[in-house]
C-alpha positions as CSV (number, residue, x, y, z in Angstrom):
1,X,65.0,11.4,-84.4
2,X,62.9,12.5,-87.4
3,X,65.5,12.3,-91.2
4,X,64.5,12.4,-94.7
5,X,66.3,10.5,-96.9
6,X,67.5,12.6,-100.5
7,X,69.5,11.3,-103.1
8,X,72.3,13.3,-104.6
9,X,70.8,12.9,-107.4
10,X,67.8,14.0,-106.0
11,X,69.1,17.1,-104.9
12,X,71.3,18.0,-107.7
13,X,67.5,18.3,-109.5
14,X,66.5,20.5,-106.9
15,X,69.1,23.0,-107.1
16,X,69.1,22.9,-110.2
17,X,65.2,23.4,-110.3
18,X,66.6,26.3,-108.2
19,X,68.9,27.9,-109.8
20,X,66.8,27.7,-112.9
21,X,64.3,29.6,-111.2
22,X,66.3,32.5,-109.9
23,X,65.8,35.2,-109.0
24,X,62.3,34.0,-108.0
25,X,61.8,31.0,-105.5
26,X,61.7,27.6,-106.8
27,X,59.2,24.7,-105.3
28,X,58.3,21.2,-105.6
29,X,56.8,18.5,-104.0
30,X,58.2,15.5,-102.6
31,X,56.5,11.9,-103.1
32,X,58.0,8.9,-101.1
33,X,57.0,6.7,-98.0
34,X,57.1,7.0,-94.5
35,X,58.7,4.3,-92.6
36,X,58.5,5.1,-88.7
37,X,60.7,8.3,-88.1
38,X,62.1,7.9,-92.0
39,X,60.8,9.9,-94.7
40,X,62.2,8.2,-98.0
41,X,61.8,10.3,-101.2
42,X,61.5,8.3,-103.9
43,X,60.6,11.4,-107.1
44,X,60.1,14.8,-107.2
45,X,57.6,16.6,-108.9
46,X,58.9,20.3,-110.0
47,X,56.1,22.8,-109.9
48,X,56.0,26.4,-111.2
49,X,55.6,29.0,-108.3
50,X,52.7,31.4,-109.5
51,X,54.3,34.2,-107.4
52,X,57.2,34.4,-109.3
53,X,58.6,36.0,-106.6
54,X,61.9,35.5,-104.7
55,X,60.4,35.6,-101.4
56,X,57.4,33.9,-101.4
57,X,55.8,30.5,-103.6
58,X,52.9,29.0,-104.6
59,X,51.9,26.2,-106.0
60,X,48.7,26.6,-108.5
61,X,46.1,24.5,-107.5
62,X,45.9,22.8,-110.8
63,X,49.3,21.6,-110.2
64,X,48.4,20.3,-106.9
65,X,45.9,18.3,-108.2
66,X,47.8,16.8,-110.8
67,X,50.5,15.8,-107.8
68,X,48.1,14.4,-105.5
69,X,46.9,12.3,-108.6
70,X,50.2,11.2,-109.9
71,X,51.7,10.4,-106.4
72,X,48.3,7.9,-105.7
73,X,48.4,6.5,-109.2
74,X,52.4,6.0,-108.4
75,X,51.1,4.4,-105.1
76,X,53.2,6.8,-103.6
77,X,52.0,9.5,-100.7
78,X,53.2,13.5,-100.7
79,X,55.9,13.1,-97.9
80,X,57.5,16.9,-98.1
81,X,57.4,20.5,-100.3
82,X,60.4,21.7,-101.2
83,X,61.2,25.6,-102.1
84,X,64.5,27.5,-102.5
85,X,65.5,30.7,-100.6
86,X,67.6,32.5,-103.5
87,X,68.8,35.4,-101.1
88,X,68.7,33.6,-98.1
89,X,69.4,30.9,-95.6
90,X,67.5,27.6,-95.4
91,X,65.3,28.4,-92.1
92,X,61.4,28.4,-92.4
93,X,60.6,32.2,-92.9
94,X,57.4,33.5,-90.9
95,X,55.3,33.0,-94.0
96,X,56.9,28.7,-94.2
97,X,55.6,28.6,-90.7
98,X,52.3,30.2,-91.2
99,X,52.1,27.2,-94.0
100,X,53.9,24.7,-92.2
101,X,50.5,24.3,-89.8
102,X,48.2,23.8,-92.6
103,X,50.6,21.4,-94.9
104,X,52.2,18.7,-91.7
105,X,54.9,17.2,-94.1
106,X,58.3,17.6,-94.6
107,X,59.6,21.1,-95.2
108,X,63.1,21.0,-97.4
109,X,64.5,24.6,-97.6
110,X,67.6,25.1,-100.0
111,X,69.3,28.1,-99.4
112,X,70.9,30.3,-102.7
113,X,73.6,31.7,-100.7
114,X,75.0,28.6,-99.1
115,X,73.8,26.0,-101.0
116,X,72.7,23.9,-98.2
117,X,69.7,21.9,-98.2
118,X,68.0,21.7,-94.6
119,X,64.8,20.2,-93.2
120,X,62.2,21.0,-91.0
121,X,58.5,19.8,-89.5
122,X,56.3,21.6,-87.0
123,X,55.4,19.7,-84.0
124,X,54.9,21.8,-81.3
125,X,57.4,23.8,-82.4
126,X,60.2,24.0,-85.8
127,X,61.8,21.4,-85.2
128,X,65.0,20.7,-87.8
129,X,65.5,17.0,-89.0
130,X,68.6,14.9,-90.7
131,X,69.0,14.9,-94.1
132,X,70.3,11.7,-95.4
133,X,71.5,10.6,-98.7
């Protein structure tokens, strides 16, 4: 099976990114390495969401350049985007999904109200993966 590995320390960033951003959704993107079925974040690069809106994100396209360069000056790849749902759970919303198809990495949802990170990718189909620390 498919598992992304996340530090604690990791994740206390991105709830905190989170919970800095409320009430609007928070986002970031993941850089790491892909070993076989392992994703393995190794830093996090916090990004404003442009929406400032608490049900939708998006990442300026200035800032996504400034990722991509950072993660292949790091020698690193971008392995997953992260984003908070303040007001609700950590499942891909119709809107993730429409995205998920056009950005094939690593989906980490933290949900507001339970404070639970989960992880997704789109295959065929959502598929939810491990989260490991």
């Amino acid at each position: 099976m498919q598992k992304i590995i996340i530090s604690e320390s990791q994740k206390k960033i991105l709830s905190d990114h989170a919970d800095n951003e409320k009430p609007n959704e928070s986002c970031a993107i993941l850089f790491g390495i892909v070993d076989g079925q392992k994703t393995i974040v190794k830093e996090i690069f916090l990004t404003k969401n442009i929406d400032e809106s608490p049900v939708n994100f998006t990442i300026s396209n200035e800032q996504l350049i400034k990722c991509y360069k950072t993660a292949e000056e790091k020698k690193m790849e971008v392995v997953g985007i992260f984003h908070s749902h303040p007001n609700s759970e950590a499942y891909p919303s119709n809107t993730d999904k429409k995205f998920m198809y056009s950005n094939p990495v690593v989906w980490v949802i933290y949900s507001g109200i339970s404070n639970d990170f989960k992880a997704y990718v789109l295959e065929s189909d959502i598929l939810e993966i491990l989260i490991e620390t």
